[in-house]
C-alpha positions as CSV (number, residue, x, y, z in Angstrom):
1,X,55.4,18.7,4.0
2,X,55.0,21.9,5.9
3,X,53.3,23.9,2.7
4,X,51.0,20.5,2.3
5,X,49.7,21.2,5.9
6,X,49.4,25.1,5.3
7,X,47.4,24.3,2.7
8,X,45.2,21.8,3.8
9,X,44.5,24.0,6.8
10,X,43.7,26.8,4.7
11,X,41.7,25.0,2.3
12,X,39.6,23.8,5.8
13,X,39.0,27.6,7.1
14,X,37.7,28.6,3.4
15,X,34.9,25.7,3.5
16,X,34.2,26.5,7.7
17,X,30.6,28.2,8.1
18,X,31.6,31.4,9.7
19,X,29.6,31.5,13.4
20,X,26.9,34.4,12.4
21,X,26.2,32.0,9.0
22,X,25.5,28.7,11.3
23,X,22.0,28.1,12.4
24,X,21.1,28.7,16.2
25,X,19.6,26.1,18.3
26,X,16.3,28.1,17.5
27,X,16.3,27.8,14.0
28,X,17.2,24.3,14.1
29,X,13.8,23.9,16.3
30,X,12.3,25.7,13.2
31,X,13.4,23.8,10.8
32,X,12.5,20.3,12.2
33,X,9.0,21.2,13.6
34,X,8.4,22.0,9.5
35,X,10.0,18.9,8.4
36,X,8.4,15.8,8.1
37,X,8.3,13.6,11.1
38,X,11.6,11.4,11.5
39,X,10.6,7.5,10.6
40,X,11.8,5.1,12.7
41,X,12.9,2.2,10.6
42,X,14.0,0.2,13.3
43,X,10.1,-1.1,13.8
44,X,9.3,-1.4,10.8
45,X,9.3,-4.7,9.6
46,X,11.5,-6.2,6.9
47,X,9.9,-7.0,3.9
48,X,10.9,-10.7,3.0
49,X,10.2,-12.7,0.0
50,X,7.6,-14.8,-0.5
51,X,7.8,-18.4,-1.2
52,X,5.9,-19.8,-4.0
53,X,4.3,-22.1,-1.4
54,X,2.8,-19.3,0.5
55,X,1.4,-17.7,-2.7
56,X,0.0,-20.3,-3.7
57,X,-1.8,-20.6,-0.4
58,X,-2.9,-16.9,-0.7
59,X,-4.1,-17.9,-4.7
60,X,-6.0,-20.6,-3.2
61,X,-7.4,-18.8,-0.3
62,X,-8.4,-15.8,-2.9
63,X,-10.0,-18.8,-5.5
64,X,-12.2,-19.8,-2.3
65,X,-13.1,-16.5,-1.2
66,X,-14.1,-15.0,-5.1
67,X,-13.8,-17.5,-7.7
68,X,-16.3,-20.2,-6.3
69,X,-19.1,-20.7,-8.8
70,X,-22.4,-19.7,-7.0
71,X,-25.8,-20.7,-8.4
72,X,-27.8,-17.1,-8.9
73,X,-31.3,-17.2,-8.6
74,X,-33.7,-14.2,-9.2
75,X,-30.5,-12.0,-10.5
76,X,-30.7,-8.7,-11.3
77,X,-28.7,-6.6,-13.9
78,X,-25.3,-4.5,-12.3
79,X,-23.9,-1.8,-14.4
80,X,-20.3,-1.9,-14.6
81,X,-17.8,0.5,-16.8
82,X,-16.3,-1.1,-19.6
83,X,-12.5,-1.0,-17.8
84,X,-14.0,-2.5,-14.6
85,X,-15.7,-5.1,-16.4
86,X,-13.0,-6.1,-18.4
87,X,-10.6,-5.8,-15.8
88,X,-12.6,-8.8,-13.6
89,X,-13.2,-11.0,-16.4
90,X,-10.2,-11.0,-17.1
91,X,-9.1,-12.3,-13.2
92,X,-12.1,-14.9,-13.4
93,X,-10.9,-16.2,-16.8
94,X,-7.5,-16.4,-15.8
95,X,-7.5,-17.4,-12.0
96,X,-10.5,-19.2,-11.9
97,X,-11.5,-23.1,-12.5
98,X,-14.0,-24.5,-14.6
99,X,-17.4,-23.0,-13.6
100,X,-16.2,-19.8,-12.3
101,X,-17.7,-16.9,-14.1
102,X,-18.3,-13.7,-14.0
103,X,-21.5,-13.0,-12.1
104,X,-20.5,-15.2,-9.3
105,X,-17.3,-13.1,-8.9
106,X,-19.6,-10.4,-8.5
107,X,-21.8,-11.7,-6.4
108,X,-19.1,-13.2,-3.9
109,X,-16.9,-9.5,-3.8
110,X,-20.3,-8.0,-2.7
111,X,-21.4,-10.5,-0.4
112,X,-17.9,-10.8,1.2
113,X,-18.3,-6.8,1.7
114,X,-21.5,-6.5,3.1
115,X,-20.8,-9.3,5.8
116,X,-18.0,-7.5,6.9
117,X,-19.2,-3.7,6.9
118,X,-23.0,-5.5,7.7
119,X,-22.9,-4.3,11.5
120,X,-20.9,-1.1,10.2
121,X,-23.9,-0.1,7.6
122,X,-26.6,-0.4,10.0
123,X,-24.9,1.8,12.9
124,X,-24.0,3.9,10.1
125,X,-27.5,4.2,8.5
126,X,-29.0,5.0,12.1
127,X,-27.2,8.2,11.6
């Protein structure tokens, strides 16, 4: 038992950081004003799961915002790459209803935008 003691006390003093080896308060200071800022996840909200009723509501709400079919007079051409392009009709033929198309998806993303930046822009263009 005694040699099991020895041992284990011996073993302890081998690992210990000798006191010239240990940072000072000072370099401790160092190191954390380099680190990146603690997070405090106590705030931070919890991510929960989301029930299929509320994405359905959010699908809905998305459908009304984007997907509504909008009658386009006097149009005008808009140049999209290949990717983007093929990216949104893909949404519109998949989320959409009957009706919905491409150009109205179009049209409603860049109305939606230019309502809500609309006082933004023209403070902006007084620049």
């Amino acid at each position: 038992m005694e040699d099991e003691a020895e041992d284990e006390s011996t073993s302890q003093e081998a690992t210990a950081i000798p006191e010239t080896g240990r940072p000072t308060d000072e370099q401790d200071t160092e190191n954390t004003m380099h680190s990146e800022p603690a997070r405090n996840t106590e705030n931070m909200p919890v991510q929960s799961r989301v029930s299929a009723k509320m994405r359905k509501e959010t699908l809905d709400a998305y459908k009304q915002a984007y997907l509504v079919p909008t009658r386009l007079n006097d149009r005008k051409a808009v140049y999209l790459s290949r990717k983007t392009q093929e990216r949104a009709d893909f949404i519109v033929r998949r989320l959409g209803d009957r009706g919905s198309n491409f150009s109205s998806f179009v049209e409603n993303i860049v109305r939606q935008h230019l309502e809500e930046y609309g006082e933004d822009i023209e403070k902006w263009r007084r620049l």
